[in-house]
N, C-alpha and C positions, 0 to 999 in steps of 0.2 A: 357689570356682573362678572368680567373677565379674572378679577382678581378676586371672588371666591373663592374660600377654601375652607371645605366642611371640619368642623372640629373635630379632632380625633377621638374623643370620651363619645361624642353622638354618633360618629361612623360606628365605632365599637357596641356600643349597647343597639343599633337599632339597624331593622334589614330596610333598603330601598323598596319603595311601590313604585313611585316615578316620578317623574321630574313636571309638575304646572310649572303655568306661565312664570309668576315669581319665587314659587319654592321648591325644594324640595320633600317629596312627602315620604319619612320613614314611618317603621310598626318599631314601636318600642317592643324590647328582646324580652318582655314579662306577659308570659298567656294568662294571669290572673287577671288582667281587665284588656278588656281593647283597646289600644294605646297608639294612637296618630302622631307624628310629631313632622310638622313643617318648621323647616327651617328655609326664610325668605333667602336666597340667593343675592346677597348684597354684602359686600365687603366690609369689613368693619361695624356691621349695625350689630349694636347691645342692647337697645332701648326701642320703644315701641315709636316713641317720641325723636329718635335718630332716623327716622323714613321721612321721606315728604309726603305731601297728604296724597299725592299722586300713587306711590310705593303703598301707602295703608291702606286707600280702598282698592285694588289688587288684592293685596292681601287679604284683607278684611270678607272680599270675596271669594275666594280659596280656601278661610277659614270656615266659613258658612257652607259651602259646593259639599267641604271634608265632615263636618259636622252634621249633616242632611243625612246625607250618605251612610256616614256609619250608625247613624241612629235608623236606619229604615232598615241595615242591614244586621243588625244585633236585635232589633225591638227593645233596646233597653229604655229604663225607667227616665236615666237622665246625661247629659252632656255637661261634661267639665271641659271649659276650655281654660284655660291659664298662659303665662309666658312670666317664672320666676325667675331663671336665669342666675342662681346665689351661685353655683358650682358651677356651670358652665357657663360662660358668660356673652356668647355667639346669641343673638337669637335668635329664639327657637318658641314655639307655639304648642302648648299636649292639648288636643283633641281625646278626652277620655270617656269612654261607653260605662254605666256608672249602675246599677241595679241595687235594689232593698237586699240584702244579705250580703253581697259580694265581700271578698275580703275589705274588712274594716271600714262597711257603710257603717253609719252616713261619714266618716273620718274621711280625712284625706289620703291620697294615695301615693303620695312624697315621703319616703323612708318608715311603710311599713311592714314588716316582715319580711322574710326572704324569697329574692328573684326567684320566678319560676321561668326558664329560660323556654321558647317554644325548641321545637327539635324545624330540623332541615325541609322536612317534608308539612308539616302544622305552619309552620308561618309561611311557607307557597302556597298553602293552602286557604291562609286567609287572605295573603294578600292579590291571588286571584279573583277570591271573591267580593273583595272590597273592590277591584278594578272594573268587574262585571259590572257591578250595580254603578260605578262611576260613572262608567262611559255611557 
């Protein structure tokens, strides 16, 4: 894990929550939906299929802990997990909090409409509270 090195486009769009066992856990920088993104700390990995089975259920446990969690903590309707990776190619996992109306239910949430950025004090503010209910 020593030769890690977070993608620039993902450092940029998303603030730190903290660091599990194998990933990384960012808040995607759009407060229209709640928006997790782990990125596994492994060098080189693109594919879900580039982990060993050892590396995925780790992960696969981290995804499920982040998935729990922010569904207890939004009460939303539904949980999108994905890992498409077209544009940034590092990967990465969106944990997304999903509800009947939300911008562009039931559509997907990959290039609709314009970013709403949280401010400085709204995303400490969520992501205290997604830590709270973590731990």
């Amino acid at each position: 894990m020593s030769d890690f090195v977070l993608n620039e486009r993902l450092e940029a769009d998303t603030h730190l929550v903290c660091e599990l066992k194998s990933c990384s856990l960012r808040l995607l920088d759009d407060q229209r939906w709640p928006w997790l993104v782990l990125v596994p700390r492994i060098a080189s990995a693109q594919e879900w299929h580039d982990l060993s089975k050892g590396q995925r259920i780790m992960i696969d446990d981290e995804v499920a802990r982040v998935a729990f969690t922010l569904k207890k903590m939004t009460g939303c309707e539904k949980i999108n997990i994905a890992s498409i990776g077209n544009m940034v190619r590092q990967l990465h996992i969106h944990v997304i909090a999903r509800n009947e109306g939300d911008a562009n239910w039931p559509g997907p949430v990959w290039g609709y409409g314009k970013l709403e950025p949280y401010g400085v004090d709204s995303a400490a503010s969520f992501i205290e509270s997604f830590k709270s209910e973590f731990s």
